[in-house]
N, C-alpha and C positions, 0 to 999 in steps of 0.2 A: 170624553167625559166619563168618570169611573160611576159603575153602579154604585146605587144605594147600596146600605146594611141592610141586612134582612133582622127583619125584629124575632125575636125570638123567645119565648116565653115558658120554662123549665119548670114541669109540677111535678112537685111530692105534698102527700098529702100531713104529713107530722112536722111539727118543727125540729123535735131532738136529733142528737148527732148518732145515728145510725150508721150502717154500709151504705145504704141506699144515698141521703142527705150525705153523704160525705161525696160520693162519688156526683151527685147534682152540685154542688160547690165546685167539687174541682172541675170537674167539663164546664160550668157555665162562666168560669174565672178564665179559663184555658180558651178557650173559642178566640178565633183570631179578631182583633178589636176593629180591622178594618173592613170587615166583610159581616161583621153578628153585632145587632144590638141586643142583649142578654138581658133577661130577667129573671128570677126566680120568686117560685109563690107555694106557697105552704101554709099549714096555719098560723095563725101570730103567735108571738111572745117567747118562742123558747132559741137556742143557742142559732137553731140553724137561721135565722134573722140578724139574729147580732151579726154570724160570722159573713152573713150574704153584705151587709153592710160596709162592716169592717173591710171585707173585697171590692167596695167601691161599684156591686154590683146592684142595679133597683130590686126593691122585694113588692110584693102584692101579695099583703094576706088575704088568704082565701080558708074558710073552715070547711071543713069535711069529715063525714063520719060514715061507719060501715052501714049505717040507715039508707032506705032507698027515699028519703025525701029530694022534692024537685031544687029544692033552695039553693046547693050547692053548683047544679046544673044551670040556675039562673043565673048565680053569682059570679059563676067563670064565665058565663057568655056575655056578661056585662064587662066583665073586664076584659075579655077579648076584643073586644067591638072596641072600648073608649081608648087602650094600646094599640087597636090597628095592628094586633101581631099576624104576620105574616106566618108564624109555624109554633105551632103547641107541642110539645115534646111532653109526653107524662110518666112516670118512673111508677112504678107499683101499682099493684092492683085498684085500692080505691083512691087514686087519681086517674087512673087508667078510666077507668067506670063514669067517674065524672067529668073531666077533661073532654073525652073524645067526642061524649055526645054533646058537652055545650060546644066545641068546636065546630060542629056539624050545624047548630042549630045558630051559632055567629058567621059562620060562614067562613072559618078560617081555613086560608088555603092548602095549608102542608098539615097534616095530623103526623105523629110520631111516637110508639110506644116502647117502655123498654121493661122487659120481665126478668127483676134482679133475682134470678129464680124463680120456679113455678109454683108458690105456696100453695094453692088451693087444690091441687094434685094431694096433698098429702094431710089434707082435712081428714078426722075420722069420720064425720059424717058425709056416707054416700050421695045422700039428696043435695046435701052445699057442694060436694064436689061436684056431679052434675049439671046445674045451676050456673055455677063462675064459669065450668067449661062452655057452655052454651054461651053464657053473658060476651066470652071472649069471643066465641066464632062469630057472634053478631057485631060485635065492634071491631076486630079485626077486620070485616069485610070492610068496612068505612076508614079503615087507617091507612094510609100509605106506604108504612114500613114500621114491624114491628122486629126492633133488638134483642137479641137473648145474649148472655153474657157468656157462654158454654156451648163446645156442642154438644155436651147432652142433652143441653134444656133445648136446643135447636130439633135433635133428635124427637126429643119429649113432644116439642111443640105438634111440630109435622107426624111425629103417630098418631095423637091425639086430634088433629087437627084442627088446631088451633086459631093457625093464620094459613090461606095461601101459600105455596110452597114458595112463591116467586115475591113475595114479602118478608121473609122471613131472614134477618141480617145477622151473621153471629161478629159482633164485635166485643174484644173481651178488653174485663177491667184490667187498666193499667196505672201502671206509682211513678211518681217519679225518683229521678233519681235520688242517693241519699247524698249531705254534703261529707265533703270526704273529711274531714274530725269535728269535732265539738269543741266552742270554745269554753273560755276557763268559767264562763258563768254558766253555762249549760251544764259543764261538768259537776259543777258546785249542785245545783239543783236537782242534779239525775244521785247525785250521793244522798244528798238530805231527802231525797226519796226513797231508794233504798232503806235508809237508816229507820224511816217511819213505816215503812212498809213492812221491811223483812230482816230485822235488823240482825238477826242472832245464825242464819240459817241458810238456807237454797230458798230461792223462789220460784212458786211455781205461778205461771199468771196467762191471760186469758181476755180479750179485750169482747166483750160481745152485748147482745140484747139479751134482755131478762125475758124471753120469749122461750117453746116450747121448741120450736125451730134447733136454737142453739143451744139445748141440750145439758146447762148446767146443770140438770138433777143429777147427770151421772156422773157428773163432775165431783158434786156434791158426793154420793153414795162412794166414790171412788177415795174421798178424803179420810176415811177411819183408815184404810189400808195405808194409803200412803204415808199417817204419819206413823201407825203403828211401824211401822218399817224405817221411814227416817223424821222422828220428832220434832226436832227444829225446822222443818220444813214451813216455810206461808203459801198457803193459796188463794191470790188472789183476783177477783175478777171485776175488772172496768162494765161499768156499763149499766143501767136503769132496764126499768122494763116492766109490765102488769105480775111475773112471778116474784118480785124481791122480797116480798110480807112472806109469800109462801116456803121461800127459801131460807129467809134469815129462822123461820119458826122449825126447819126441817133440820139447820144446821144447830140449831138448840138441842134441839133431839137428837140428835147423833154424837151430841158434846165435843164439836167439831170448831164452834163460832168464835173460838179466841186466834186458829190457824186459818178457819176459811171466811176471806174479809170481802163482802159485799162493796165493792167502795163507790159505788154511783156512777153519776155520769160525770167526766173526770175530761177536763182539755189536756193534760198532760197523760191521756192514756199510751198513746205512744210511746213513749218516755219510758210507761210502767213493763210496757213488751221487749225495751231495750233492755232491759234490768235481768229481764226471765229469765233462770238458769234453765228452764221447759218451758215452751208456749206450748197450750192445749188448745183446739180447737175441736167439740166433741159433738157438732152437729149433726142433725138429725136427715138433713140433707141444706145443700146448698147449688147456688147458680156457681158465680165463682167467686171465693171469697176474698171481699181486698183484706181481711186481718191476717189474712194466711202470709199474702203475698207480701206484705209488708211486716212479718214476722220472719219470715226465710231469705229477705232483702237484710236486714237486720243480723242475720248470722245465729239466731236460736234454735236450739233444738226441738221439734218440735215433733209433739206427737196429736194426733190429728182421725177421727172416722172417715172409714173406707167408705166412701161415696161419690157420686157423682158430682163433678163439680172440684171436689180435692184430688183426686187424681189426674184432675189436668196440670193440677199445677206441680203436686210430689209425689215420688214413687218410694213406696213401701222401702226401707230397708237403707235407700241410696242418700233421701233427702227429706227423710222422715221415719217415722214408725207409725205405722195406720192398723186401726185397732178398729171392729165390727163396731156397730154405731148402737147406743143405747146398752152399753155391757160396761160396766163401774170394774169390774174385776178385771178385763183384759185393759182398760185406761189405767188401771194404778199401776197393775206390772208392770207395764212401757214406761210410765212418770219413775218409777223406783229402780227401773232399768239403766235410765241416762242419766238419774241422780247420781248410781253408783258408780257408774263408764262415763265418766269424764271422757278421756279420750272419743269412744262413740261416740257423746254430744256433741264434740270440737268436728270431729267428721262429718258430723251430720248438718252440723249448720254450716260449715264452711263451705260444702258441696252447695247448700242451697241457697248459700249468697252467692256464687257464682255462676248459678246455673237459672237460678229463676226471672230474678228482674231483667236479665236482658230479652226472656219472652214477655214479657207482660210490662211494658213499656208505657210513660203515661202519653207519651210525643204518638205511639203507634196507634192507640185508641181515641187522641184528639184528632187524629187527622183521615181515619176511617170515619169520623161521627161528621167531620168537616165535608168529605166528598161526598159523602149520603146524602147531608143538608143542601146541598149545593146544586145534585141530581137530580133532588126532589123539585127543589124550589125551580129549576128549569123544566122541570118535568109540566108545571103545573102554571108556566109562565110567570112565575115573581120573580120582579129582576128590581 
């Protein structure tokens, strides 16, 4: 008689389509259907529901905020208990925070955490940094395996000490593959994007969160230079976020805001990174980024901050240009360097469509996250 599925229950705490939400989508779509019953739970109403749906996968909204009220802790222990989940998996810090301890207080048997990067390292404020670090070594102690997506953050984890050395799993994001051409109505649709997007010009473009993280101000301060350099140039960047009021008023002031176009959050942002004559990635730090890896799958030139997390995946020079992180003057030169070297861009992205997605695989990281699940759940006798 074949074992049951292991019920399985996938948190992040926002519904928008983020890194994080994308990579909860794809693992919880991806898990093999005869051994995971999958769930995903987040807050209601926003994309990452429709598209959990649309996947045929169950959703549980669950609301969550960075307040330390008990509600949200009640919330998830109630819907753990009345799903009978066999193993909680939490993606980000406040799911991490609330997830682990309603699992502890339902009594669910596999806990599982994953740090898409280590944000709270790189708070300015020391008292908050201390605080999460501490919140983590106490809930780590109660988790069974916590994932970093890099070994640096692996590194980070274990200096810092975070989790147990002997829980600490580096498994990294991975894309799948691309289809090998587009057909004639994709092609029709990626033109009439173009055409509305950047019709006159080069594009330069950029799929990210409107977060302090992803570092669009330098983006932004980097834009007078680049167009003074090449005018017809558009920049533009995919993606919502708490900075975009701050950004669209900065990009006023800079007399920047008819070339550098805010465009939200966008299902055809992919689409807008196949377009990019430069993808920019100008983060302030990162675990490891899937817009990276699916800009260099893509065949873009990309230039990208020297950081941890982006050096795993490109090396200065060979399959990128990486430029010190938070510096608008050394990001424009690079963007105005590949605009004007064609050839160098063709070299550069060619190398890193050929070079990258066969490390960062989506099959290598569904099936490292499959044997862990698998480990665990026998570890702890759930069959």
């Amino acid at each position: 008689m074949s074992a049951r599925r292991l019920r399985v229950l996938e948190m992040i705490d926002k519904p928008f389509l983020g890194g994080g939400q994308v990579h909860v989508l794809t693992l919880a779509g991806s898990l093999r259907k005869d051994a995971f019953d999958v769930s995903v739970a987040a807050g209601a109403g926003g994309p990452l529901e429709t598209e959990a749906v649309r996947a045929g996968l169950g959703f549980v909204p669950v609301e969550m905020s960075k307040s330390l009220s008990p509600r949200p802790v009640r919330d998830v222990a109630a819907v753990l208990r009345e799903l009978n989940v066999d193993m909680l998996h939490t993606h980000g810090g406040v799911a991490g925070l609330f997830g682990r301890r309603a699992a502890r207080r339902a009594g669910t048997p596999v806990i599982v955490h994953t740090l898409h990067g280590i944000h709270y390292l790189h708070y300015r404020n020391p008292v908050v940094r201390a605080v999460f670090v501490f919140l983590e070594r106490r809930l780590a102690a109660r988790t069974d395996a916590v994932i970093v997506v890099s070994d640096a953050d692996a590194a980070a984890a274990k200096r810092r000490g975070l989790a147990p050395a002997d829980k600490v799993r580096v498994i990294r994001n991975g894309i799948a593959a691309l289809p090998a051409e587009k057909s004639a109505a994709e092609r029709a649709a990626a033109s009439a994007l173009r055409k509305a997007v950047s019709p006159d010009g080069p594009l330069v473009a950029t799929v990210a969160r409107l977060h302090r993280q992803k570092g669009i101000v330098h983006l932004l301060r980097a834009a007078p230079a680049i167009l003074a350099r090449v005018p017809a140039a558009t920049i533009a960047v995919a993606g919502g976020g708490p900075l975009e009021d701050a950004l669209r008023r900065e990009a006023k002031r800079l007399g920047v805001d008819r070339r550098f176009l805010l465009l939200g959050e966008r299902a055809d942002a992919a689409d807008l990174a196949a377009l990019a004559d430069v993808f920019v990635l100008p983060s302030l730090w990162e675990g490891l980024p899937l817009a990276l890896l699916e800009a260099a799958a893509l065949g873009r030139a990309i230039v990208a901050s020297d950081i941890d997390g982006v050096r795993e995946v490109v090396r200065d020079g060979e399959t990128a240009i990486l430029v010190p992180p938070g510096r608008p003057g050394a990001l424009a030169e690079a963007v105005v360097r590949l605009l004007d070297d064609r050839e160098l861009a063709a070299r550069l992205g060619s190398r890193a469509r050929s070079e990258v997605p066969g490390r960062f695989t989506l099959s290598a990281m569904i099936d490292a996250v499959e044997r862990l699940y698998l480990e665990l759940a026998a570890s702890k006798g759930v069959s």
